[in-house]
Every structure is written in C-alpha cells, then in structure tokens.
BAVO-803432 format. One record per residue (C-alpha): residue number from 1; x, y, z. Coordinates in nm, 4 decimals. Layout:
BAVO-803432
R  lopa         x         y         z
R   NUM         X         Y         Z
...
END
This chain:
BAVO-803432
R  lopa         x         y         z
R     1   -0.9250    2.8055    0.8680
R     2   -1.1180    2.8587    0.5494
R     3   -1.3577    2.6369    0.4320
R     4   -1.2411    2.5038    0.1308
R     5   -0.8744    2.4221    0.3613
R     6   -1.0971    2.2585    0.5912
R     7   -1.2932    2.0673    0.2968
R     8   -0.9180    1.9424    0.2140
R     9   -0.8087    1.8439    0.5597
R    10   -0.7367    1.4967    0.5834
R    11   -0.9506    1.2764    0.8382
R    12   -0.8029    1.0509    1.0943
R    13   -1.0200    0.7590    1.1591
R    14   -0.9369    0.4948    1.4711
R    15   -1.0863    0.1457    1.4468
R    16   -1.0899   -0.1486    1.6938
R    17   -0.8112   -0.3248    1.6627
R    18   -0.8360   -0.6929    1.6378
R    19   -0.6755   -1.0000    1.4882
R    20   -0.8516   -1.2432    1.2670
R    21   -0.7274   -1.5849    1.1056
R    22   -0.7915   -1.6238    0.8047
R    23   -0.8587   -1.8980    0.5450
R    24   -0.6614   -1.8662    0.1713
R    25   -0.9357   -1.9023   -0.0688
R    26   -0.7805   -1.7955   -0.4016
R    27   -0.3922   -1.7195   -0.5145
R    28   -0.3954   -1.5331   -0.8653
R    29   -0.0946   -1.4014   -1.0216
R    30   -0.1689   -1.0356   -1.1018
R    31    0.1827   -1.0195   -1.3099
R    32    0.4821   -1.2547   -1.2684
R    33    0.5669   -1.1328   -0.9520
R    34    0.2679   -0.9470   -0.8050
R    35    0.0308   -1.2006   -0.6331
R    36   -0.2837   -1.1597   -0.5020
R    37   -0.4146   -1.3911   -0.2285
R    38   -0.7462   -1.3661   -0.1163
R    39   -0.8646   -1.4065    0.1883
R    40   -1.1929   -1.5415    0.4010
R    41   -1.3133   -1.6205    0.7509
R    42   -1.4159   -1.3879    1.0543
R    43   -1.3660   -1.0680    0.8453
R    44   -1.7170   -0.9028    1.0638
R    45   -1.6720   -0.5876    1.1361
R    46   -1.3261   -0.5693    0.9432
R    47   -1.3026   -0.1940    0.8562
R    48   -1.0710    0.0245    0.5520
R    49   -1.1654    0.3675    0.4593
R    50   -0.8167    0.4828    0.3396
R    51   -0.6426    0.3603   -0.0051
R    52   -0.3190    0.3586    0.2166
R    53   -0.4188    0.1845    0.5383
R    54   -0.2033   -0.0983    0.5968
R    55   -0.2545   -0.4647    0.8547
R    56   -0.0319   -0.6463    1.0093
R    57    0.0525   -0.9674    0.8699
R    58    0.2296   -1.2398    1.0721
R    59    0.4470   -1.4924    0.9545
R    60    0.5464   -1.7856    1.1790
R    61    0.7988   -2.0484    1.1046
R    62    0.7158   -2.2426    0.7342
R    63    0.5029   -2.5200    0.8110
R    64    0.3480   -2.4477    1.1145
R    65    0.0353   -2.3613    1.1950
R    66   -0.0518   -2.0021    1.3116
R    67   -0.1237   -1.9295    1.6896
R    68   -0.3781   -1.6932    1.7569
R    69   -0.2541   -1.3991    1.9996
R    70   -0.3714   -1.2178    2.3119
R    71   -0.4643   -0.8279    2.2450
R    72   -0.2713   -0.6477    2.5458
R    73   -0.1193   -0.3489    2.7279
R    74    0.1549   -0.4351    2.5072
R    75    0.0631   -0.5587    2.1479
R    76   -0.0001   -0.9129    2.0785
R    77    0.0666   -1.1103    2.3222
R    78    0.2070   -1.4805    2.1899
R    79    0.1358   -1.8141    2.4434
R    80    0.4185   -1.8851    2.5982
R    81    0.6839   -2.1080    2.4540
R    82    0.5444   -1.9611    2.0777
R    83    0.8165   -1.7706    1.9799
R    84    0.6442   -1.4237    1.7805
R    85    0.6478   -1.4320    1.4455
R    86    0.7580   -1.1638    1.1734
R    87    0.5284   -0.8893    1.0884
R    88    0.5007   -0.6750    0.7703
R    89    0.2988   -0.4217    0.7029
R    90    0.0365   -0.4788    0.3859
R    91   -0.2425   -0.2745    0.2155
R    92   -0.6018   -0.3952    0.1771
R    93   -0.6091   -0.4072   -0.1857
R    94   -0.9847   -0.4313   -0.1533
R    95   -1.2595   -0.5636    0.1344
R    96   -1.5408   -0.7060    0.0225
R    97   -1.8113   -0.7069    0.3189
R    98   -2.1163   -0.9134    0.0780
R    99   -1.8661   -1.2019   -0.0605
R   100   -1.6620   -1.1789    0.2648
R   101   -1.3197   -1.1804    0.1041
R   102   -1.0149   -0.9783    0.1327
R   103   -0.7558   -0.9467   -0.1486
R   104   -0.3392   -0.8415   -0.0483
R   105   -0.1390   -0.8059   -0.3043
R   106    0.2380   -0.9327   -0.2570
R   107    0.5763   -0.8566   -0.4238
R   108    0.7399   -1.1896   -0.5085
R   109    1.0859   -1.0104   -0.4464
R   110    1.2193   -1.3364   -0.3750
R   111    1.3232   -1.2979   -0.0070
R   112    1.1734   -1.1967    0.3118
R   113    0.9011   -1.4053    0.5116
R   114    0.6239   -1.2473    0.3279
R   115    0.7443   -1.3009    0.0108
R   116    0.8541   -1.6188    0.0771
R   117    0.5124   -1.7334    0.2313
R   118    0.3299   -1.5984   -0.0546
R   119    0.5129   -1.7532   -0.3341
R   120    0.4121   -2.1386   -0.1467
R   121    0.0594   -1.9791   -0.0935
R   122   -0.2370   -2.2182   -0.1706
R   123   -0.5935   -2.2690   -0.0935
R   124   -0.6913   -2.4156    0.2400
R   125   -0.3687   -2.2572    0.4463
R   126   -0.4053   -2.0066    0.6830
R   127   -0.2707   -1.6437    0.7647
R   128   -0.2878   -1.4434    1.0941
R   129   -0.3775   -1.0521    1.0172
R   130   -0.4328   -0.7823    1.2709
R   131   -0.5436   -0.3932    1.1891
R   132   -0.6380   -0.2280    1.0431
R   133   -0.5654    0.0275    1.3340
R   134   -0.6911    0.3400    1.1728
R   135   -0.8140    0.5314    0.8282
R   136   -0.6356    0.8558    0.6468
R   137   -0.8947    0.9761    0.4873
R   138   -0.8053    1.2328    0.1815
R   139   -1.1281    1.3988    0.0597
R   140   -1.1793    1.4731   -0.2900
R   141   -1.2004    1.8057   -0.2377
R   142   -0.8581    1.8862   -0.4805
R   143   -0.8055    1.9763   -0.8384
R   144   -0.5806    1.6657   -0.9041
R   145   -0.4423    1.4194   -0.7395
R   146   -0.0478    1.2976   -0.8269
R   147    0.0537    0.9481   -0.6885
R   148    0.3899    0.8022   -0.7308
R   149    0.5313    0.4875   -0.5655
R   150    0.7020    0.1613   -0.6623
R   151    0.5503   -0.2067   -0.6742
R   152    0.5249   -0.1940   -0.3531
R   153    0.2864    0.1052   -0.3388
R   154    0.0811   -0.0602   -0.6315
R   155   -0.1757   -0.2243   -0.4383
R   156   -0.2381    0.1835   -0.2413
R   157   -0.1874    0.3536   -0.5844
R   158   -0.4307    0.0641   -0.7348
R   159   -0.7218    0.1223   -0.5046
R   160   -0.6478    0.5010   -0.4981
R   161   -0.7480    0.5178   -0.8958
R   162   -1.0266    0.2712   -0.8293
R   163   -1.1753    0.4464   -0.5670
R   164   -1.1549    0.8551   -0.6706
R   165   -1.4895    0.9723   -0.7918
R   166   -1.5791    0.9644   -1.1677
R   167   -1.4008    1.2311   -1.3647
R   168   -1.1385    1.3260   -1.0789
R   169   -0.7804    1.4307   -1.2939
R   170   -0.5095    1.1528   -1.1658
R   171   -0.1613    1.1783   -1.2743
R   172    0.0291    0.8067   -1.1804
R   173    0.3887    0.7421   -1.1828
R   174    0.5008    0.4297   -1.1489
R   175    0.8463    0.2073   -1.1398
R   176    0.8115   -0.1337   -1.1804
R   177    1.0723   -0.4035   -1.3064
R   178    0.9489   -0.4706   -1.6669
R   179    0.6434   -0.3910   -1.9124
R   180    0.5113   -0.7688   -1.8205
R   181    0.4624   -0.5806   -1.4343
R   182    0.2411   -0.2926   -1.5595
R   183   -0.1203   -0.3085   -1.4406
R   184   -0.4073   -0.1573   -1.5462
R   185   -0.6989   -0.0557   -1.3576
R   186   -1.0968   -0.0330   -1.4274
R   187   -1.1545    0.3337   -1.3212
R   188   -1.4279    0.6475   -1.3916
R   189   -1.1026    0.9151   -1.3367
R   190   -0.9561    1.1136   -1.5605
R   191   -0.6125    0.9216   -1.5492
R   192   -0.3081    0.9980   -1.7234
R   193   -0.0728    0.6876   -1.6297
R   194    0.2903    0.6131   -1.6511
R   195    0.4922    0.3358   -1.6003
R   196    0.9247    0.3105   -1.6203
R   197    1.1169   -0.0028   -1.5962
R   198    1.4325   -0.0670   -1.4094
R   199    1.5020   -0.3193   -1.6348
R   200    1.6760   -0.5661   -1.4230
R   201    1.8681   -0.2837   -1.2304
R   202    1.7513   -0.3340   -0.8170
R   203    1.4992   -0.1466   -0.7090
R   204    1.6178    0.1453   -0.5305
R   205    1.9351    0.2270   -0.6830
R   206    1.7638    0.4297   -0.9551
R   207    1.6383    0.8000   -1.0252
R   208    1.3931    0.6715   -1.2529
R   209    1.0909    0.8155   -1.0300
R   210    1.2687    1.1455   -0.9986
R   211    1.3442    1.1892   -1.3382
R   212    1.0101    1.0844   -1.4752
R   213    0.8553    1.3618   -1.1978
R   214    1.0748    1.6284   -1.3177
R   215    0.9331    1.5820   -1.6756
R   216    0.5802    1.6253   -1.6056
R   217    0.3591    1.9206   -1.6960
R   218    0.1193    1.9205   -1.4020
R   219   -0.2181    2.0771   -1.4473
R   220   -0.3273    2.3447   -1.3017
R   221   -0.5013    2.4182   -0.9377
R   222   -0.4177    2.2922   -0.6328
R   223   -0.2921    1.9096   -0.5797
R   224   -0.2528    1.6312   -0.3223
R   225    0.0129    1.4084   -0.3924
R   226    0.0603    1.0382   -0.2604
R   227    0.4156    0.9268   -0.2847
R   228    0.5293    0.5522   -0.1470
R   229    0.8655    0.3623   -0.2541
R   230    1.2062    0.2967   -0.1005
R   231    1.2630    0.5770    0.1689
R   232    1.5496    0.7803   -0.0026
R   233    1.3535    0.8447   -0.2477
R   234    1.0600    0.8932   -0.1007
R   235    1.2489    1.1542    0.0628
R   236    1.3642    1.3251   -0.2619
R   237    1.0284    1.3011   -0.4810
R   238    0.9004    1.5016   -0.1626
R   239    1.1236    1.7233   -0.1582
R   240    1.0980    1.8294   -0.5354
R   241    0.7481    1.8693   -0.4772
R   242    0.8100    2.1191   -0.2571
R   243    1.0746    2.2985   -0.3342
R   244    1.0837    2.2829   -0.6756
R   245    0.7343    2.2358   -0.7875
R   246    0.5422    2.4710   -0.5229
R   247    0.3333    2.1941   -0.3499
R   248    0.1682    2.2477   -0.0261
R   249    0.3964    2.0557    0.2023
R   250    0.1068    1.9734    0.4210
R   251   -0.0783    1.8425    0.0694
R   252    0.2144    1.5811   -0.0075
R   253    0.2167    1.2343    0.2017
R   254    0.4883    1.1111    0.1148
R   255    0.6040    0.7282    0.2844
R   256    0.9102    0.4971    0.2789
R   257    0.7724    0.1782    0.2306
R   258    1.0818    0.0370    0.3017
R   259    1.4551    0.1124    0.2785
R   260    1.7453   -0.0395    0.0764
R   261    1.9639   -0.2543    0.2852
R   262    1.7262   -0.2814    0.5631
R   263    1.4563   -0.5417    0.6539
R   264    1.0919   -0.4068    0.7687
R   265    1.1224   -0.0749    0.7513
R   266    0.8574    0.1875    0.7077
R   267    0.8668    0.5209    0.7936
R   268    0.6046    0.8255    0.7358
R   269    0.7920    1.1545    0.5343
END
C-alpha cells in the first residue's frame, strides 16, 4: 500500500456503547420542516468523530415516560412487561462537550414515531438515545470531496462542510422539498453548493439527484464522495460515479437512508 492510499484509508473507530436519557432543552425550527432539538443530561463521555455516525433513538408509546434499558448479550434489554419501543437511526448534528448539549436534527415528514415525537417536542420532556457505537473516519487527505444526499442526509452533509479543514474544495448536492428548506452553513471550505426542489412531488420518486450529478464538471484530482438518500438512488448516484465518472469505488460511501415504501430501513451501498 502506498502512502498517500494509506493517508486516504478510512479509520474505523469503536466506542462504548451506552444509553443515556436525556432532557429536551431547546426545539428550534431550522426550516419548516427540519427541527432541531437539543439535548442535555449525562452526555460524559458521549463520543462522535465521524460526520456520518448515527444513535439510536427510542420512541415509546406518546405520553409515556421513557424506561431506561439493560445493556446485554442481546441489545437493550427492556423490564419486563415494557413493551420495546421503535428505534431510528439519527446523526449527531453536533456534540458540544463544554455546554453539554447535543443537537439532532429531524425531518417533520409527517409520519413515523420520530417524526411524530418531534413535531410535539418541548422543553422539559425526555428522550432515550443509545450509540454512538463507532466512528468512520475520512481523512482529509483528498483533492475534493463530493457529497450528495436528501433532507435526510442534511444534518451528515451539514456537519461534513462544517467540519472539513479551511480551504478544502466541497462540491454539495442536495434535494430538498422547496427553496424555504435550503440551509446554509458557516464554513472555511471552498464550497460550491447546490440545492433542487421536488416541488411537492414525494421524495423518492424523482431523478432530480441523478440528473443534477450528471451535469457537474468535477475538478480535477482524486475525490471521496459521500452519498445518503432513499436507497434506489443511492444505488444509482453510486453507480454513475463509478462507472460513468471513473471514481474509486472504494472512495464512494454511498448509504440508503431509507427506502420508499418501507419503514426503518437503512442499508450501507
């Protein structure tokens, strides 16, 4: 292995895995339907090196109050006669270890337990988190750096552009619903962004992503390239990369965040 392809070789990280209940100590609306609630409590020792690390977050039955698991052979462990509640997976939008707050950004897509607990959200509840288990760690040892996603990947895509040293290039492609869900991030990159809008159209029946990756120019040298959306196309903006663009496959991480017609899905590419 040459040095520079082992200065680009992504680093797994482990971390202990435990799971902390937290306190709701701020609700902001980031755009009409991207909400950030931030957190507070025992977040000692609470670890995330990687833009794309994800927790678990558990949602029990509306109205009651969260029961604190047993770590075992098996997972959490519930009491008995607590039935388990529903997990989804969500990125740590940012830690921060002096104020002792953590921000997660949620979709207000209207459905779903997390969406539905975050849109009743308010100070002084509560919400069970576990993880996160482990960092991918992508050095910024590239040329450029392409991400791509959905809303859903805004919060990884977000901290990704916040986090990349001063002057690294950054292409971004993003699709959200409407101009009024465009964000804008404080950042020392080199950033060429661009958002397109489905326009009311659901998300996931479009080639909008595709379309707006086959019109780029791409700089030159060699590029890692962060893709996270619905899994199809997840699937497809990979697979241009590859074989239509000349990307190192093993440069492209490319994840279905979750797919049409199916509830809590996520899957790696």
């Amino acid at each position: 292995m040459s040095s520079l392809t082992e200065a680009r070789t992504p680093q797994r990280v482990r971390h202990e895995t435990r799971m902390r209940l937290l306190d709701v100590v701020g609700v902001t609306d980031i755009t009409p339907l991207m909400r950030r609630i931030t957190l507070s409590g025992d977040l000692n020792g609470f670890v995330s090196l990687g833009h794309a690390d994800h927790i678990k977050c558990f949602f029990g039955e509306p109205g009651a109050a969260p029961v604190v698991p047993v770590l075992g052979p098996n997972g959490a462990e519930f009491p008995e006669g607590h039935p388990r509640p529903q997990m989804r997976d969500y990125t740590p939008r940012s830690f921060d270890a002096a104020a002792n707050t953590l921000d997660i950004d949620f979709v207000l897509h209207g459905d779903g337990p997390a969406s539905s607990w975050a849109a009743q959200a308010k100070v002084g509840q509560q919400l069970l988190i576990g993880g996160p288990r482990g960092s991918m760690i992508v050095p910024p040892a590239f040329d450029w750096y392409l991400l791509v996603g959905d809303e859903t990947a805004l919060p990884a895509i977000g901290r990704r552009i916040e986090e990349l040293p001063a002057g690294a290039k950054v292409l971004a492609v993003i699709e959200v619903d409407s101009p009024a869900e465009e964000q804008r991030f404080t950042t020392a990159t080199d950033l060429s962004l661009t958002y397109v809008h489905r326009n009311g159209r659901p998300a996931g029946t479009t080639d909008l992503l595709l379309t707006a990756l086959s019109a780029l120019d791409f700089p030159s040298g060699d590029a890692h390239a962060f893709i996270a959306c619905e899994s199809n196309t997840s699937k497809a903006l990979r697979q241009h990369l590859v074989e239509q663009r000349g990307f190192n496959p093993e440069w492209v991480r490319a994840a279905g965040y979750w797919l049409l017609g199916t509830a809590d899905a996520h899957e790696p590419h």
